[in-house]
PDB file with one MODEL, atoms N, CA, C and O in Angstrom:
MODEL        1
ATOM      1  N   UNK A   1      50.424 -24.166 -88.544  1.00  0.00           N
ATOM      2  CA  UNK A   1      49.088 -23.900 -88.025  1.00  0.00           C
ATOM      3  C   UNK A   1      49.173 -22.779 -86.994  1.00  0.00           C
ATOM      4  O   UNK A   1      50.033 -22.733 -86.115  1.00  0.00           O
ATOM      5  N   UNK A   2      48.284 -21.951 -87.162  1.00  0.00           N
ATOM      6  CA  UNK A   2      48.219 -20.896 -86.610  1.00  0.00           C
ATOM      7  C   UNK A   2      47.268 -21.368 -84.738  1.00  0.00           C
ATOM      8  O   UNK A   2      46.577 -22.364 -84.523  1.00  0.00           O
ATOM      9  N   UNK A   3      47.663 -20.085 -83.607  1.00  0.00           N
ATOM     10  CA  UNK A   3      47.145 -20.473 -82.394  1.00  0.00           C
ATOM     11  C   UNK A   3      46.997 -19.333 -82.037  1.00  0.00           C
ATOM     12  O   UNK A   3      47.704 -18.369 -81.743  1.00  0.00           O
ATOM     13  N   UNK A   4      45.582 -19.678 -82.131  1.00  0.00           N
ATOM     14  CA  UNK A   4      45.073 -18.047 -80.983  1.00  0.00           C
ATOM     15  C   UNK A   4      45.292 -18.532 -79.024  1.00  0.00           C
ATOM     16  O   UNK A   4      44.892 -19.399 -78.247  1.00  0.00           O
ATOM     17  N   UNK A   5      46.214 -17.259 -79.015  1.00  0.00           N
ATOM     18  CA  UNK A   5      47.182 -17.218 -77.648  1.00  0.00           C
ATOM     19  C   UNK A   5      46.796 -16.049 -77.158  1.00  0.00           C
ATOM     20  O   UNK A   5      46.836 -15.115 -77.960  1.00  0.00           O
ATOM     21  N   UNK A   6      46.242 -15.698 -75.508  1.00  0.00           N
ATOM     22  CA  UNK A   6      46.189 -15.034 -74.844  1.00  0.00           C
ATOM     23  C   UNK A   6      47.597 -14.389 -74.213  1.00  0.00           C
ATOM     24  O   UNK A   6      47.867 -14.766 -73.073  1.00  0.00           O
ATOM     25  N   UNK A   7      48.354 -13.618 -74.737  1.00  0.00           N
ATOM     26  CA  UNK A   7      49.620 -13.096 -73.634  1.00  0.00           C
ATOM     27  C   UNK A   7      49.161 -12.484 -72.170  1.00  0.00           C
ATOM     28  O   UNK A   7      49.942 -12.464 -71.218  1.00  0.00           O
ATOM     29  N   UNK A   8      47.970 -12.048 -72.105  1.00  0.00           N
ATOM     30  CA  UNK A   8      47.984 -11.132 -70.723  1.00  0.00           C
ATOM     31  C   UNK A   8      48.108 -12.656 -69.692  1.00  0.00           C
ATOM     32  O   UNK A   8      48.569 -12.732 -68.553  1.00  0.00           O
ATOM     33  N   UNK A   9      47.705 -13.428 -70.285  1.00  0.00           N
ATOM     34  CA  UNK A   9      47.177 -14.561 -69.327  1.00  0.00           C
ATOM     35  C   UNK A   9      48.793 -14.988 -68.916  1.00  0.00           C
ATOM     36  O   UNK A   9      49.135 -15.362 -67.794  1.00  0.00           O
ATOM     37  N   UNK A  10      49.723 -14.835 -70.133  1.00  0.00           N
ATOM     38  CA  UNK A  10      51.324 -15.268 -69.299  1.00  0.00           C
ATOM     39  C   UNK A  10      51.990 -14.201 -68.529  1.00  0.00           C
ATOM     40  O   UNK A  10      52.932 -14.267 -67.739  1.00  0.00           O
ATOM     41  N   UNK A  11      51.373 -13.326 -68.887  1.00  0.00           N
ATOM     42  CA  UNK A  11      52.538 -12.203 -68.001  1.00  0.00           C
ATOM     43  C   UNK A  11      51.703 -12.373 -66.335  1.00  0.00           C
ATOM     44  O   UNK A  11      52.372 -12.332 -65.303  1.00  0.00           O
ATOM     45  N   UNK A  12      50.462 -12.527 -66.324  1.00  0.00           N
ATOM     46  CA  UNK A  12      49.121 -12.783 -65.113  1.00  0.00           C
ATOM     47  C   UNK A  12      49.954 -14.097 -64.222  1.00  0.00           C
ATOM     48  O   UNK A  12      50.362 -14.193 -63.064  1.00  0.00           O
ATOM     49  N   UNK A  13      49.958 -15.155 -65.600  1.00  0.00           N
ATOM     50  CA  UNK A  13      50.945 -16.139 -64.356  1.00  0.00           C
ATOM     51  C   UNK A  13      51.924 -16.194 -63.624  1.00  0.00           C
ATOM     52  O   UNK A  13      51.970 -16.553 -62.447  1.00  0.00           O
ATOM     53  N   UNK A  14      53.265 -15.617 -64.721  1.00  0.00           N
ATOM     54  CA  UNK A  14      53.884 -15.193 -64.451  1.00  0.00           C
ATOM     55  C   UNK A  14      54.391 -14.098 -63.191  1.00  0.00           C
ATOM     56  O   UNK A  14      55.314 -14.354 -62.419  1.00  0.00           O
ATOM     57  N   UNK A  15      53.670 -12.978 -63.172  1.00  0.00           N
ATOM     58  CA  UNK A  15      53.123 -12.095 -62.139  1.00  0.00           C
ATOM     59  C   UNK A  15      52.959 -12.860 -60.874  1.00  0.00           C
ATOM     60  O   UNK A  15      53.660 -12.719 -59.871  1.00  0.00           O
ATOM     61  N   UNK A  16      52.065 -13.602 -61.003  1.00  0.00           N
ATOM     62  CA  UNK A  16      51.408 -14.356 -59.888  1.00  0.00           C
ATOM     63  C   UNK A  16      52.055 -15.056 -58.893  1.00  0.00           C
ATOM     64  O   UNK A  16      51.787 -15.027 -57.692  1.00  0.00           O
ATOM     65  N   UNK A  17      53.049 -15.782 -59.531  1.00  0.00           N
ATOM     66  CA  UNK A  17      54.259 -16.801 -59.185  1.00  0.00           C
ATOM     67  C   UNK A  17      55.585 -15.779 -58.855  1.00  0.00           C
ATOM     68  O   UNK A  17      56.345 -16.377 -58.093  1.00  0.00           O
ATOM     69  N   UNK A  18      56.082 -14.452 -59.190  1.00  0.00           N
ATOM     70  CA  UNK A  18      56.676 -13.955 -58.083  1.00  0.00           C
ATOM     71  C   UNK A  18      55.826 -13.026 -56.673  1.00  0.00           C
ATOM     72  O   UNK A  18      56.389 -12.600 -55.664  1.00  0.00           O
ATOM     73  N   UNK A  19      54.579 -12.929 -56.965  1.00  0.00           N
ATOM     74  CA  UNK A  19      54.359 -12.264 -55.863  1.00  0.00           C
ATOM     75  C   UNK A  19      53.854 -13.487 -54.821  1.00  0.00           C
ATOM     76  O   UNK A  19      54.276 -13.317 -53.678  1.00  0.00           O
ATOM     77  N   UNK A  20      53.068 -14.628 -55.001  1.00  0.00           N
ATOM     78  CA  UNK A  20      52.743 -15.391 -54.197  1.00  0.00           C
ATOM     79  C   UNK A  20      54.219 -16.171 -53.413  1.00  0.00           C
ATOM     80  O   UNK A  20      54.067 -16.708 -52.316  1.00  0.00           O
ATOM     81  N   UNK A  21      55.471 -16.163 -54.025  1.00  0.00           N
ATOM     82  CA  UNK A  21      56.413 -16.242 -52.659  1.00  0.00           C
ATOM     83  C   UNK A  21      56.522 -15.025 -51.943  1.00  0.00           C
ATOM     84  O   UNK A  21      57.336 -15.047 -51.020  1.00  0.00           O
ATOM     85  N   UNK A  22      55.947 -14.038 -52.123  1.00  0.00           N
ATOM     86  CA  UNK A  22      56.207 -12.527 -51.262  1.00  0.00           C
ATOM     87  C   UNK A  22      55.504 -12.535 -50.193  1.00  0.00           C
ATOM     88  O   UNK A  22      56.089 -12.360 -49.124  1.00  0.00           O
ATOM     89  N   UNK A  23      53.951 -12.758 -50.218  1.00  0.00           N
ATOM     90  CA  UNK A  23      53.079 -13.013 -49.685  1.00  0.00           C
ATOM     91  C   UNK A  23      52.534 -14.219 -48.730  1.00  0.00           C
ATOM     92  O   UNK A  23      52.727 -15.393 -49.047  1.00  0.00           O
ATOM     93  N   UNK A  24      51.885 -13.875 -47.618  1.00  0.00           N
ATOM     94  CA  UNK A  24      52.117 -15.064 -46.895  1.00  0.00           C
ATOM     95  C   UNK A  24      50.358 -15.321 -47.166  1.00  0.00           C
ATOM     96  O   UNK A  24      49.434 -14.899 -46.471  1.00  0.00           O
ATOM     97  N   UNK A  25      50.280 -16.305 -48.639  1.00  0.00           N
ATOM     98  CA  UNK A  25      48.919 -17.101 -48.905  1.00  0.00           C
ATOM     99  C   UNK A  25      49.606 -18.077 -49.179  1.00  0.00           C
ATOM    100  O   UNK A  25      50.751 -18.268 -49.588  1.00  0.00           O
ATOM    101  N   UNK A  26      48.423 -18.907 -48.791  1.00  0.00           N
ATOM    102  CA  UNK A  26      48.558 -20.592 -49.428  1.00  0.00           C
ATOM    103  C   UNK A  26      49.368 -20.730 -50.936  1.00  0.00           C
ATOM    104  O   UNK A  26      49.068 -19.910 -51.804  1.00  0.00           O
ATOM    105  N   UNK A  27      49.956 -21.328 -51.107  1.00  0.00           N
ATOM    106  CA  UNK A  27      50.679 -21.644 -52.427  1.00  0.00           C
ATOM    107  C   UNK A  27      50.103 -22.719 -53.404  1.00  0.00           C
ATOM    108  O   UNK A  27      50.701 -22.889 -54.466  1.00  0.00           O
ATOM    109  N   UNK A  28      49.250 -23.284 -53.192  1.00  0.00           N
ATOM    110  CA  UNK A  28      48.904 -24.403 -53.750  1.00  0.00           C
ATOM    111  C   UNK A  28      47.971 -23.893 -54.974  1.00  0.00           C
ATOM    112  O   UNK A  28      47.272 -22.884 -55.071  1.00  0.00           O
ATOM    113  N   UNK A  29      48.257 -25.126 -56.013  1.00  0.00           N
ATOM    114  CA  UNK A  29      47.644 -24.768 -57.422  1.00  0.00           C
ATOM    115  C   UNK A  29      46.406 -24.306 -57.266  1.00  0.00           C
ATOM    116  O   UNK A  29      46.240 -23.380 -58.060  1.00  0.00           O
ATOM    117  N   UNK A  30      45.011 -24.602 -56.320  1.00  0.00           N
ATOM    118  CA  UNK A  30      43.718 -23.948 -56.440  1.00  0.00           C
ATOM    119  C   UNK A  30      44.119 -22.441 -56.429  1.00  0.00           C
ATOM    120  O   UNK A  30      44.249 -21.639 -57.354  1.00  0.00           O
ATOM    121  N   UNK A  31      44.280 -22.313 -55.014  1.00  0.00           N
ATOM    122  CA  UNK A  31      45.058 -20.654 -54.941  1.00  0.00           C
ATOM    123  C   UNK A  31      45.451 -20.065 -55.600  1.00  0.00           C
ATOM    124  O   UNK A  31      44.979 -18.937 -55.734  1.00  0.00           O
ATOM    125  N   UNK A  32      46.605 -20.519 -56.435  1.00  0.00           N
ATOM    126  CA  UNK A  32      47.377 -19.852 -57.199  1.00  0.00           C
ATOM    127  C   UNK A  32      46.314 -19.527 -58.892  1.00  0.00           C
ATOM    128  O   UNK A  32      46.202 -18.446 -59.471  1.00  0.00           O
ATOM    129  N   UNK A  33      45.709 -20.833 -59.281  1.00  0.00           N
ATOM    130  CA  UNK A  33      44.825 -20.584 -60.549  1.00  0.00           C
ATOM    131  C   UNK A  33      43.506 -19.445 -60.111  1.00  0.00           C
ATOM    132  O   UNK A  33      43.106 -18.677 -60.985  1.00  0.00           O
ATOM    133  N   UNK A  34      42.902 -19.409 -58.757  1.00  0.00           N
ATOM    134  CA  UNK A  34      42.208 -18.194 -58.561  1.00  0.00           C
ATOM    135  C   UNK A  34      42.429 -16.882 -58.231  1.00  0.00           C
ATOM    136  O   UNK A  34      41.651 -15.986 -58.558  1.00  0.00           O
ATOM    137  N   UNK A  35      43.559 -16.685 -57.530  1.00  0.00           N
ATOM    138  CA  UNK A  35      43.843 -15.696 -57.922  1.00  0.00           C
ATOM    139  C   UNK A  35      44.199 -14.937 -59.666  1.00  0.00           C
ATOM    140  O   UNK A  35      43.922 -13.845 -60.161  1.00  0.00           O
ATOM    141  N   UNK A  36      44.932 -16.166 -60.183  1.00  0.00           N
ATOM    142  CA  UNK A  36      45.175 -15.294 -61.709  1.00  0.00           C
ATOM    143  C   UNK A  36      43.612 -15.358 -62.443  1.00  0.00           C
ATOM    144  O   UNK A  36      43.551 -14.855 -63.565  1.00  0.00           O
ATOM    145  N   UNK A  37      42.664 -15.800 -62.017  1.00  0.00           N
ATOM    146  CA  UNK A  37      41.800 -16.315 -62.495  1.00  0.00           C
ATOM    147  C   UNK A  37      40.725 -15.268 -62.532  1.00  0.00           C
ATOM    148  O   UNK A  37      39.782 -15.054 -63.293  1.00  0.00           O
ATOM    149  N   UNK A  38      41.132 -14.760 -61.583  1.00  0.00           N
ATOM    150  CA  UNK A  38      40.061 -13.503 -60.753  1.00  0.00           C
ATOM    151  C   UNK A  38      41.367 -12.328 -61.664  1.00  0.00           C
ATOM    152  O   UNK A  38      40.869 -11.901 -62.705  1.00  0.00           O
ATOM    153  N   UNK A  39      42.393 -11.962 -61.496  1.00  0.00           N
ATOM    154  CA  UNK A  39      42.961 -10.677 -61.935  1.00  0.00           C
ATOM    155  C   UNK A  39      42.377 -10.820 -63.558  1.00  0.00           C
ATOM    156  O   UNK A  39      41.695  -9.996 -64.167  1.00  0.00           O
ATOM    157  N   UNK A  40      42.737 -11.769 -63.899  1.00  0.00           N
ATOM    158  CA  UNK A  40      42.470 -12.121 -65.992  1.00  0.00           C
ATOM    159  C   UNK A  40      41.035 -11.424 -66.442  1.00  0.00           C
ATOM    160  O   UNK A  40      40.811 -10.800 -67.479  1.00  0.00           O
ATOM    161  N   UNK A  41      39.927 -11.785 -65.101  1.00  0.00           N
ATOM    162  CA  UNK A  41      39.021 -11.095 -65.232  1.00  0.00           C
ATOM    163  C   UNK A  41      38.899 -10.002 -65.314  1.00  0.00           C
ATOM    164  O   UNK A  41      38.348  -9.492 -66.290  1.00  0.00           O
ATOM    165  N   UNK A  42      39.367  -9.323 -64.330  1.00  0.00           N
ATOM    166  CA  UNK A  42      39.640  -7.721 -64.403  1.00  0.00           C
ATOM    167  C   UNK A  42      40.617  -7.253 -65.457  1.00  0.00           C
ATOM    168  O   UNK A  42      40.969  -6.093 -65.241  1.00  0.00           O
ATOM    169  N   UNK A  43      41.064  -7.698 -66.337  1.00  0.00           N
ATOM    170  CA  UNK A  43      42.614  -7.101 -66.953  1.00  0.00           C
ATOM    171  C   UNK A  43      42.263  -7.161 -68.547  1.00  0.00           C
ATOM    172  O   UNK A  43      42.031  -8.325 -68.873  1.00  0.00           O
ATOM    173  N   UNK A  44      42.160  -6.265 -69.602  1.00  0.00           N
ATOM    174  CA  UNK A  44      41.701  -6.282 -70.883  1.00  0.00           C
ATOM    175  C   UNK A  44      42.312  -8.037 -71.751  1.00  0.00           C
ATOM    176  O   UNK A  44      41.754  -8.446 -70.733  1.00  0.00           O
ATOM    177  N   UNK A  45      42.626  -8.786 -72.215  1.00  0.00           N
ATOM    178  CA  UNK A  45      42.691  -9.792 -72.768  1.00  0.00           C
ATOM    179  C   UNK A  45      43.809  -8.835 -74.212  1.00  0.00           C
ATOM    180  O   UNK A  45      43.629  -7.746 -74.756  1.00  0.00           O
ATOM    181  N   UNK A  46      45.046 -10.021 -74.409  1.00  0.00           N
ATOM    182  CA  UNK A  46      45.898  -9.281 -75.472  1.00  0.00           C
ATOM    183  C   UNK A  46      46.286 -10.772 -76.379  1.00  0.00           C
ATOM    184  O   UNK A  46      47.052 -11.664 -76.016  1.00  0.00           O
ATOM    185  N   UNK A  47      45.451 -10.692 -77.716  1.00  0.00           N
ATOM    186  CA  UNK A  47      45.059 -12.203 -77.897  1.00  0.00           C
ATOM    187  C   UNK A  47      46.004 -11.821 -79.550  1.00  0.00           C
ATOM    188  O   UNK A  47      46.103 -10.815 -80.253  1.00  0.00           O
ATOM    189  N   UNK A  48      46.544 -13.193 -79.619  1.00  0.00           N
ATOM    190  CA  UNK A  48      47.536 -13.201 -80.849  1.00  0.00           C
ATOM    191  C   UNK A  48      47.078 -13.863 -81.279  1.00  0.00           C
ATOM    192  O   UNK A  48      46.126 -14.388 -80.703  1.00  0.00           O
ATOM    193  N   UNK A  49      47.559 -14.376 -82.909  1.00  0.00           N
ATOM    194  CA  UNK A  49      47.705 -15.422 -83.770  1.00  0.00           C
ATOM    195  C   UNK A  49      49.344 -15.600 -83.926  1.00  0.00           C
ATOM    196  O   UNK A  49      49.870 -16.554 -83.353  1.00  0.00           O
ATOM    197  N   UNK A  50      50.012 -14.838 -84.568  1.00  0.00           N
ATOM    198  CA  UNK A  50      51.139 -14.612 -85.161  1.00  0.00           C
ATOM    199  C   UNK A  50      52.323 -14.523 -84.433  1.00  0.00           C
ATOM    200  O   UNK A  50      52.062 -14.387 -83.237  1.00  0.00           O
ATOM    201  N   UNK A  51      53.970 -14.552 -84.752  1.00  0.00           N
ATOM    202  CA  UNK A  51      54.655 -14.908 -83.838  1.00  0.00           C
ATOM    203  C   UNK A  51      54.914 -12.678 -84.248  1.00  0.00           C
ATOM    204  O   UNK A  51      55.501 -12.063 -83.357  1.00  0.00           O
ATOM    205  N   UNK A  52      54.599 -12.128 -85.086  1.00  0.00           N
ATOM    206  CA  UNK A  52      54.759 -10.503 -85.288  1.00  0.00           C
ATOM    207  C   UNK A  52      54.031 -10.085 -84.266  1.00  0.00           C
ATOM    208  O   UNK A  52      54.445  -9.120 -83.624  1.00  0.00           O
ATOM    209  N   UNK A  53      52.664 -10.789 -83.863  1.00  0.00           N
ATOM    210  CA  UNK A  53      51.772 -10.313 -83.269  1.00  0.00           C
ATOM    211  C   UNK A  53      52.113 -10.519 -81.884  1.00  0.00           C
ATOM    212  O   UNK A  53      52.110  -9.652 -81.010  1.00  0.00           O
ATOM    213  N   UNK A  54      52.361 -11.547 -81.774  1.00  0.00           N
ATOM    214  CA  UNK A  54      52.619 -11.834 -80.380  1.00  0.00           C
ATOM    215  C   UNK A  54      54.073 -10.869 -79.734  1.00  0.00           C
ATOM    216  O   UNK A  54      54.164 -10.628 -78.531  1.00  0.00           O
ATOM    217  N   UNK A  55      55.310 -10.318 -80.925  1.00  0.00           N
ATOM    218  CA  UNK A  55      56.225  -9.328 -80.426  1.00  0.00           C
ATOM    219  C   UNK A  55      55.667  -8.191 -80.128  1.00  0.00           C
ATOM    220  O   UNK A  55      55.661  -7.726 -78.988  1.00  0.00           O
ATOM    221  N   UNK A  56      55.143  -7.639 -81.148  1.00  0.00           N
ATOM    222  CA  UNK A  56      54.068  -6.496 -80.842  1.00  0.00           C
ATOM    223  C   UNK A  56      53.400  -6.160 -79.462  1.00  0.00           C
ATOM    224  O   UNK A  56      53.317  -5.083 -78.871  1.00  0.00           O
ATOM    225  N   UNK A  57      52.983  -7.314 -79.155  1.00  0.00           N
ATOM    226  CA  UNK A  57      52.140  -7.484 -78.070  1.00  0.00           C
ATOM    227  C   UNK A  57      52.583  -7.219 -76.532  1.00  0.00           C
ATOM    228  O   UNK A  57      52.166  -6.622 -75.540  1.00  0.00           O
ATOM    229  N   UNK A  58      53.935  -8.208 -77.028  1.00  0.00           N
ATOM    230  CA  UNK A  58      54.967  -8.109 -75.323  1.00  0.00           C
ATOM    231  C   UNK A  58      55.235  -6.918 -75.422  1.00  0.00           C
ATOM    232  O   UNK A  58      54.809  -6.436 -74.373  1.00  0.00           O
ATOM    233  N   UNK A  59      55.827  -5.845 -76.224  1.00  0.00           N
ATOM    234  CA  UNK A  59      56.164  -4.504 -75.665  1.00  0.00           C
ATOM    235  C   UNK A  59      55.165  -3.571 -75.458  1.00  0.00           C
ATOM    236  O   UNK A  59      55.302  -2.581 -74.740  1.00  0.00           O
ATOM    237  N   UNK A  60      53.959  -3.922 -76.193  1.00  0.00           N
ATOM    238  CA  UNK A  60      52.549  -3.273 -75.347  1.00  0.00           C
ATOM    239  C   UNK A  60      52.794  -3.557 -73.741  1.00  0.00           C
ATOM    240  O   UNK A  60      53.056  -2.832 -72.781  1.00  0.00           O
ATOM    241  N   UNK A  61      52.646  -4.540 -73.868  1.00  0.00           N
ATOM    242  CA  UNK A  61      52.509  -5.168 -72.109  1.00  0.00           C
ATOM    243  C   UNK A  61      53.747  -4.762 -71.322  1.00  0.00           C
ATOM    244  O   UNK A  61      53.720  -5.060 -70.128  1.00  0.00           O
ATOM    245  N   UNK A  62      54.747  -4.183 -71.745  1.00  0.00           N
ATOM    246  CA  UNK A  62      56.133  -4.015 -70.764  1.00  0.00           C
ATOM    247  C   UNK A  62      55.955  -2.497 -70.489  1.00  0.00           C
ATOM    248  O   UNK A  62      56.569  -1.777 -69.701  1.00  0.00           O
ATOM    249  N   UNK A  63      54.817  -2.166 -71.465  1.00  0.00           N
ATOM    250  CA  UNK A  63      54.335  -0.734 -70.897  1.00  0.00           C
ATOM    251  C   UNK A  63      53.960  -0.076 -69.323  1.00  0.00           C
ATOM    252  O   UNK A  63      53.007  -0.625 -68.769  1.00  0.00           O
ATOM    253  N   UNK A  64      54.462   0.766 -68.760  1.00  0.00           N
ATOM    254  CA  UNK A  64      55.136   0.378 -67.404  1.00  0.00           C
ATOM    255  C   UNK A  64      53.451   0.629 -67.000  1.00  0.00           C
ATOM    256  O   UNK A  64      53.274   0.127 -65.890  1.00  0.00           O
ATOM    257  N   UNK A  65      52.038   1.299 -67.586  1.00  0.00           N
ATOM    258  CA  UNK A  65      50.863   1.623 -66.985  1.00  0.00           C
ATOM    259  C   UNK A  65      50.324   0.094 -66.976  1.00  0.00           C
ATOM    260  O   UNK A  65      49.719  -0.296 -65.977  1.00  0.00           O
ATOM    261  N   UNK A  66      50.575  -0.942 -68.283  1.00  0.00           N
ATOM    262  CA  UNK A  66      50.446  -1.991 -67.859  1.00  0.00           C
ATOM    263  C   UNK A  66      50.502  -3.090 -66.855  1.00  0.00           C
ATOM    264  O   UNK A  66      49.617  -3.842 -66.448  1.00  0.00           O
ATOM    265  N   UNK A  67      52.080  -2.970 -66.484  1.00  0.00           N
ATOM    266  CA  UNK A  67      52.528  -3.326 -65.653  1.00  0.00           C
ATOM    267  C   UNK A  67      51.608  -3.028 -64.473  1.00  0.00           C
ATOM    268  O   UNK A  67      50.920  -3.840 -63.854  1.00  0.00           O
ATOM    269  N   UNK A  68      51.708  -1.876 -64.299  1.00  0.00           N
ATOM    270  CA  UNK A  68      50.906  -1.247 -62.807  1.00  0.00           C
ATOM    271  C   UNK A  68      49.198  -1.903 -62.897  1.00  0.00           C
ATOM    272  O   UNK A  68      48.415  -2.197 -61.993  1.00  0.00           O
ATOM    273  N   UNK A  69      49.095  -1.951 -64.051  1.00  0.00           N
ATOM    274  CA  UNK A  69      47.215  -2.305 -63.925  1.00  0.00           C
ATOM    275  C   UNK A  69      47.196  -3.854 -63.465  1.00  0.00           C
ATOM    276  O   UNK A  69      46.448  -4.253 -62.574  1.00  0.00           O
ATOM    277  N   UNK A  70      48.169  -4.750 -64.222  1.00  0.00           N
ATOM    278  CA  UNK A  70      48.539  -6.684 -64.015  1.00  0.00           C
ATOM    279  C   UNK A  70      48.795  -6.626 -62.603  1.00  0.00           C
ATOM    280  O   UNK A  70      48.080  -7.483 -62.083  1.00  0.00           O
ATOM    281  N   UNK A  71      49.522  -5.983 -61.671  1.00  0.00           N
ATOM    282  CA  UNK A  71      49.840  -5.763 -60.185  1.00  0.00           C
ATOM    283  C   UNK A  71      48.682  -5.716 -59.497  1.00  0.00           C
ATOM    284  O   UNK A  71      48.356  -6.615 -58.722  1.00  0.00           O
ATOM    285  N   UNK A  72      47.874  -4.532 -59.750  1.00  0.00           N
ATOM    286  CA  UNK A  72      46.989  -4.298 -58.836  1.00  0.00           C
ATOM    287  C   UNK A  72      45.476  -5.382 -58.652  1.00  0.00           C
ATOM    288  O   UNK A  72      44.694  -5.593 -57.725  1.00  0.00           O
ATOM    289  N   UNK A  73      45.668  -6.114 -60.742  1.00  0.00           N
ATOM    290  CA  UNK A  73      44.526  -6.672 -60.456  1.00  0.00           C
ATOM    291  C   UNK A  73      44.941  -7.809 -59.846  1.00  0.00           C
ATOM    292  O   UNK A  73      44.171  -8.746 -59.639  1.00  0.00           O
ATOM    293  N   UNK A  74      46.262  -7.816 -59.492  1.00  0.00           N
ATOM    294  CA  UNK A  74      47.205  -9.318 -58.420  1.00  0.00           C
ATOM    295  C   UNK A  74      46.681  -8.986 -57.410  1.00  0.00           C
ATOM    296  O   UNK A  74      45.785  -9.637 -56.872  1.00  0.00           O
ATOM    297  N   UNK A  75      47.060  -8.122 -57.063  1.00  0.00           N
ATOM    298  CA  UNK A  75      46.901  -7.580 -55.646  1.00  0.00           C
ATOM    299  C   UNK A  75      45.526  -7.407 -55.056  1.00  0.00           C
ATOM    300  O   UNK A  75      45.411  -7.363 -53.831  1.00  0.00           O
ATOM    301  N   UNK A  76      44.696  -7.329 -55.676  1.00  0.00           N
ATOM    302  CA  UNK A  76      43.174  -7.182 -55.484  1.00  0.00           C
ATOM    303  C   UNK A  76      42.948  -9.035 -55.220  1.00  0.00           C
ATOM    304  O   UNK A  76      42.662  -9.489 -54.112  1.00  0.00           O
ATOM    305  N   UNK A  77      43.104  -9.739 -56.222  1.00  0.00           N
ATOM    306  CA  UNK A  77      42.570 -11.168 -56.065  1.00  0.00           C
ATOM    307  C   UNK A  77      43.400 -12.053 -55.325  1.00  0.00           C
ATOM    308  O   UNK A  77      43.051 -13.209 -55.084  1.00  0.00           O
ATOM    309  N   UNK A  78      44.629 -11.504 -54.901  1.00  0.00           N
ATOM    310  CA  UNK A  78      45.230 -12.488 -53.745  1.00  0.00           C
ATOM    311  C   UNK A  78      44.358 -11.797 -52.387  1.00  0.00           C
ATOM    312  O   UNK A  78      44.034 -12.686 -51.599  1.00  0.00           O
ATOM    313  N   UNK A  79      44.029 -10.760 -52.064  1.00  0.00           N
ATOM    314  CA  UNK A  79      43.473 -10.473 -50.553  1.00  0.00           C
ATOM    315  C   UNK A  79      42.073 -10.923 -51.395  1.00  0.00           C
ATOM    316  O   UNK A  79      41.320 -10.356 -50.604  1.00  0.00           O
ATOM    317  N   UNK A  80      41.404 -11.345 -52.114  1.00  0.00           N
ATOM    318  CA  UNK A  80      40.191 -11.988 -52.172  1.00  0.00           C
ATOM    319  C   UNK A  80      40.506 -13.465 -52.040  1.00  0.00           C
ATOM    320  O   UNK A  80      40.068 -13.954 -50.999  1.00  0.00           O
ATOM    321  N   UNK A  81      41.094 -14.212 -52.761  1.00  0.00           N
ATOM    322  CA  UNK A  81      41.197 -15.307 -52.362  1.00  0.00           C
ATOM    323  C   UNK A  81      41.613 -15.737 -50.433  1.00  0.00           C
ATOM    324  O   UNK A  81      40.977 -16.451 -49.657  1.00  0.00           O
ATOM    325  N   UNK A  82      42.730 -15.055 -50.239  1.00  0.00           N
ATOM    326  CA  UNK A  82      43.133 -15.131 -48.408  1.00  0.00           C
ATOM    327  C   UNK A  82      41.950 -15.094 -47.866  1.00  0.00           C
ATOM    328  O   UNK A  82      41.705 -15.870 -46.942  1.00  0.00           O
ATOM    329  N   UNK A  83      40.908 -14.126 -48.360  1.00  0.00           N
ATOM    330  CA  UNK A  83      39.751 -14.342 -47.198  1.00  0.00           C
ATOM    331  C   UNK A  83      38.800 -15.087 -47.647  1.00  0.00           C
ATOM    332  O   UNK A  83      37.707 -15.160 -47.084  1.00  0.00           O
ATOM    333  N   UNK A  84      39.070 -15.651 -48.589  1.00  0.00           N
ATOM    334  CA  UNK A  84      38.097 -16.630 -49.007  1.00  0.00           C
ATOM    335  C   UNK A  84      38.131 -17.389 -49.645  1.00  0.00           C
ATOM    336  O   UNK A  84      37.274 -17.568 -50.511  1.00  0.00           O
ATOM    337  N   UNK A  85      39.744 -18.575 -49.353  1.00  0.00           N
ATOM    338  CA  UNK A  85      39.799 -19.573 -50.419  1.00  0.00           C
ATOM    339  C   UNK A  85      38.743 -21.091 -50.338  1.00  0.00           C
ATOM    340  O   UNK A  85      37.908 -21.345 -49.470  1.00  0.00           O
ATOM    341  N   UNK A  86      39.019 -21.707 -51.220  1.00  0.00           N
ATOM    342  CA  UNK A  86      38.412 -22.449 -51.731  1.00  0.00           C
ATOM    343  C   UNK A  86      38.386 -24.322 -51.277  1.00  0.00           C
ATOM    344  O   UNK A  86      37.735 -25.281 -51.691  1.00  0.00           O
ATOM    345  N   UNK A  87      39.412 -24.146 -50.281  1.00  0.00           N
ATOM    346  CA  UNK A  87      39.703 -25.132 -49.568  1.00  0.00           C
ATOM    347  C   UNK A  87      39.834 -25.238 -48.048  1.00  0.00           C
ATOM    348  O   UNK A  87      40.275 -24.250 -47.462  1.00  0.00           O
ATOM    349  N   UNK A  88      39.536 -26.205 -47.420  1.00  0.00           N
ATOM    350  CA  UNK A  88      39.593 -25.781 -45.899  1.00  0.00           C
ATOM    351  C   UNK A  88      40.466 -25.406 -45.311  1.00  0.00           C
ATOM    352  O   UNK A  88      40.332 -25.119 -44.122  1.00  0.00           O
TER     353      UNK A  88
ENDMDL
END
C-alpha cells in the first residue's frame, strides 16, 4: 500500500531539533511543533508516494538553496514563537 508522505515536513523536524538545542527557547513539544509548524507554512511542501520518489526527493532537498530556505523559515518561527509562545 502506497503513502502519501510529506519529506519537507522531516527534514523541518529534523532541522528543528538541532537548532532548538542551539538556541536558548523553551524546548518543550508545544514549542517545538510551532515552530516547525509555522516554518512548513512558509516552505513549498515535497509530497511522495513511492520509495523512487521519495529518493528523488531527498537530493532535491540536500540542494544547498534548499537547505538555506528550511533554515531561515526555522529561524523566522523560533523568534516568533520566543515572543509569543503558547504557554505561560
Amino acid at each position: 500500500m502506497h503513502v502519501l508522505h510529506n519529506l519537507m515536513e522531516d527534514s523541518v523536524l529534523q532541522a528543528v531539533s538541532e537548532f532548538i538545542a542551539k538556541e536558548d527557547i523553551c524546548t518543550c513539544d508545544q514549542c517545538r511543533l510551532d515552530i516547525a509548524a509555522i516554518a512548513l507554512n512558509s516552505l513549498p511542501p515535497r509530497y511522495v508516494v513511492t520509495n523512487k520518489g521519495a529518493s528523488y526527493a531527498r537530493a532535491d532537498l540536500l540542494e544547498m538553496q534548499k537547505y538555506v530556505d528550511i533554515i531561515g523559515a526555522i529561524t523566522k518561527a523560533i523568534k516568533l514563537v520566543k515572543e509569543h509562545p503558547r504557554h505561560p
